[in-house]
C-alpha positions as CSV (number, residue, x, y, z in Angstrom):
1,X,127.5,103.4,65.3
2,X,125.4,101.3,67.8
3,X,121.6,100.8,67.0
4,X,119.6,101.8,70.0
5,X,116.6,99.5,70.6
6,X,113.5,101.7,70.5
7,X,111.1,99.3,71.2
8,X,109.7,99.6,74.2
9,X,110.9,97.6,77.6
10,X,109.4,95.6,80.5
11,X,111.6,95.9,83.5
12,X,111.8,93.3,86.1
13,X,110.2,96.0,88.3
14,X,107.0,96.3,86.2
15,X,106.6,92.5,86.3
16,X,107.0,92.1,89.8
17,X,104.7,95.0,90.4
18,X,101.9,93.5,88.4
19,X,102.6,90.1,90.1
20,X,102.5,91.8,93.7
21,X,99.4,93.9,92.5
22,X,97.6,90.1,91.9
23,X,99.0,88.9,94.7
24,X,97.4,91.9,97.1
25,X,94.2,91.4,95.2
26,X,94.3,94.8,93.5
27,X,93.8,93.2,90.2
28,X,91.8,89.7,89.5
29,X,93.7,86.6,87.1
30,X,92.4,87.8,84.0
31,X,93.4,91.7,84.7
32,X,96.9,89.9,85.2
33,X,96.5,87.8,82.1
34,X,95.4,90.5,80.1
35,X,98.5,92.4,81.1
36,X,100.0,89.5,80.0
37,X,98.9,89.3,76.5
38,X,99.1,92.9,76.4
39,X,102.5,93.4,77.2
40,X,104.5,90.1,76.6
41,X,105.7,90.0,73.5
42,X,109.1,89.0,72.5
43,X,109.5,90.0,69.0
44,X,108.2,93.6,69.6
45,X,109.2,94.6,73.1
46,X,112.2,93.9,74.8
47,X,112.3,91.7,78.5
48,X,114.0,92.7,81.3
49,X,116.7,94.9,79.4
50,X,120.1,95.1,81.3
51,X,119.3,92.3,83.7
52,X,121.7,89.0,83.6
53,X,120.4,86.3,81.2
54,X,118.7,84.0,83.3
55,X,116.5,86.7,84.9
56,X,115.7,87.6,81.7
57,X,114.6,83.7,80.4
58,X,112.7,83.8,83.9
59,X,110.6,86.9,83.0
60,X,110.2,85.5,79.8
61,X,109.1,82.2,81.6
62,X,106.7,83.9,84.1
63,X,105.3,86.1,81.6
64,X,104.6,82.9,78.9
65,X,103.1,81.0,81.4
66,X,100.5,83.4,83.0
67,X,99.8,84.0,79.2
68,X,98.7,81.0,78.0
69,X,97.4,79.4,80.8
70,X,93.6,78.8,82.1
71,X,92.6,81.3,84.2
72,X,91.1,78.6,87.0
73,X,95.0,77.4,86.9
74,X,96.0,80.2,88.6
75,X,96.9,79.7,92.2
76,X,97.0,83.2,93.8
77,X,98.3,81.3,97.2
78,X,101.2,80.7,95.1
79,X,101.9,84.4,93.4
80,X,105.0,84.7,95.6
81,X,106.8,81.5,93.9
82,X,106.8,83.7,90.1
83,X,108.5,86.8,91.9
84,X,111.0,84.3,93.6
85,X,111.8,82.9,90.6
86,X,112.2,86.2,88.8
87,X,114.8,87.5,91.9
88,X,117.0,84.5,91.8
89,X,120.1,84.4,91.5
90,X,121.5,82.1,88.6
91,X,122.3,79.0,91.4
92,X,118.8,78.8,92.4
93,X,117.4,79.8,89.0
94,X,116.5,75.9,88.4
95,X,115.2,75.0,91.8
96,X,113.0,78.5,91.9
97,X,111.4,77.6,87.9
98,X,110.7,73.8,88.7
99,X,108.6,75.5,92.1
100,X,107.0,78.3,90.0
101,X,106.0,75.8,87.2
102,X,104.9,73.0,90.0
103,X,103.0,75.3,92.4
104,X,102.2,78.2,90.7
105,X,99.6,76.7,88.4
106,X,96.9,73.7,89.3
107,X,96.9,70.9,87.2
């Protein structure tokens, strides 16, 4: 007998939503953060369920980062790059994270 997972999911969907919602200015950086913080956590809710595994370590990237970092490192310009990086394919799933982590944030 197979143990079904009843904690609760976050679908790649859901992420890119919130991500397009920032990026459309429907919600501010710490709306998106707080979402964030709200929502992202690994050891009680599962990421990206049924996706392939490096979507899934890119949600889990995406999601980390907008967590943790200052809000006046967020560079809305740059919201596109974390949905790119999600959507990748496993080729470009190194060339999309080193442009999300690079661009997405000001150092």
């Amino acid at each position: 007998m197979t143990e079904t997972s009843s904690k609760p999911n976050i679908s790649k969907q859901a992420l890119i939503d919130t991500l397009n919602a920032w990026g459309a200015s429907s919600i501010t950086a710490e709306q998106l953060q707080d979402w964030m913080v709200t929502h992202y956590d690994p050891d009680e809710t599962d990421i990206g369920l049924g996706e392939p595994e490096w979507t899934v370590e890119a949600m889990n990237i995406v999601m980390n980062e907008y967590e943790i970092a200052k809000l006046a490192k967020f560079r809305l310009e740059n919201f596109q790059l974390a949905i790119d990086f999600i959507q990748a394919d496993e080729s470009r799933f190194n060339q999309t994270r080193h442009l999300f982590l690079r661009e997405g944030f000001s150092d």
